[in-house]
C-alpha positions, 0 to 999 in steps of 0.5 A: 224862194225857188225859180226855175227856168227853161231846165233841160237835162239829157242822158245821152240820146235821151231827153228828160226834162225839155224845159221846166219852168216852174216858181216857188213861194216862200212858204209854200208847200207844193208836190211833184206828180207824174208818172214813173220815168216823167222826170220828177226824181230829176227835177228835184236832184237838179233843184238840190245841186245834186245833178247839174242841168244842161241848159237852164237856171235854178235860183234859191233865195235870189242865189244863181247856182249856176255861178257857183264853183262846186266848192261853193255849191257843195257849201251852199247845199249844205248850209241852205238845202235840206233832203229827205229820202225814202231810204234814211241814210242815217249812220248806223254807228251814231245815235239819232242826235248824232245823226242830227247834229252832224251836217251842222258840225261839216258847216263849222258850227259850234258843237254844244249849240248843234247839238242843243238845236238837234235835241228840240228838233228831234224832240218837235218830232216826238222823239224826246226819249229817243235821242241816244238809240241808234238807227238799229233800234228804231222804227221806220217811222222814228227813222224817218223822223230823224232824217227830217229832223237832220235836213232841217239842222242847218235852218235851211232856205228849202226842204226838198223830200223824194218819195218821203213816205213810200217806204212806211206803213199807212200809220208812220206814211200819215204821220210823217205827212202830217209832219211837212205841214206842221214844220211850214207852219211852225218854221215857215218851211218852205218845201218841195215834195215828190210823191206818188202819194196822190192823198198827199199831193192833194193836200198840198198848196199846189200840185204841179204834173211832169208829164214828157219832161215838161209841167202839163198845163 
């Protein structure tokens, strides 16, 4: 589902990633691991079409991305990737099925059919009675919950999280990871993790280390 190959990325003088290569099974749950600095956060942006790589290829769902023009790119992250962060971004002003529904109105979908889709990932989240609170009337776990029930609108080929759990409790940190294994296996997820979360890390189907922007063998 994902292939990287030979990534670089510099920040002027400053090489972070110095040839990753790295693949990913459909299906698959892997986390990301290293320490702060490694590249890990880097990785994942240029994995998601966020930040472009120097050299290297990342292909998704047998796509090339580096042959997109960034309309199309800007088209394909929204129709075929999904992020989680550790800050929601959720709109403050629309509630948490608006929140859900909206990537899937930007991809010209049907709104009655958007919107259907947003109330039973929200209610497979747990968040059946929340549907019309706003994010000011919900936890950092329910808030977390909404965004991952938002990534996920679109059907996408990939889920990509960035430190998804580092900003909740022991409680909501258990339950959102116990989550991402529910989702693979009840959607066939595939899904790309950076945690320093080594209890999630472990648990995961495979765990690959950045170290000096290379994966350490």
């Amino acid at each position: 589902m994902i292939k990287v190959t030979n990534i670089h990325k510099r920040f002027g003088a400053l090489e972070v990633l110095k040839g990753i290569s790295l693949e990913v099974k459909k299906g698959e749950l892997i986390s990301i691991v290293g320490a702060s600095g490694a590249g890990k956060t880097t990785l994942l942006q240029i994995i998601g079409t966020l930040s472009r790589a120097d050299e290297g290829v990342v292909e998704i769902d047998g796509c090339d991305l580096s042959t997109l023009s960034d309309q199309a790119l800007a088209r394909f992250r929204n129709q075929r990737i999904g992020f989680v962060f550790q800050f929601h971004h959720l709109l403050p002003e629309f509630s948490a099925l608006e929140n859900v529904s909206i990537p899937g109105w930007i991809a010209g979908r049907n709104r009655e059919e958007v919107m259907a889709r947003a109330r039973e990932l929200l209610t497979m989240m747990g968040l059946a009675e929340r549907l019309d609170h706003k994010p000011s009337q919900l936890s950092g776990g329910e808030q977390q919950r909404v965004s991952i029930a938002r990534a996920l609108i679109n059907n996408p080929a990939v889920l990509l999280a960035d430190e998804p759990s580092g900003n909740l409790d022991s409680r909501n940190r258990d339950e959102i990871h116990r989550l991402f294994f529910e989702l693979r296996e009840q959607l066939g997820q595939t899904i790309v993790i950076v945690t320093h979360d080594e209890k999630l890390a472990s648990t995961a189907d495979r765990c690959i280390r950045i170290e000096d922007g290379l994966v350490a063998q």
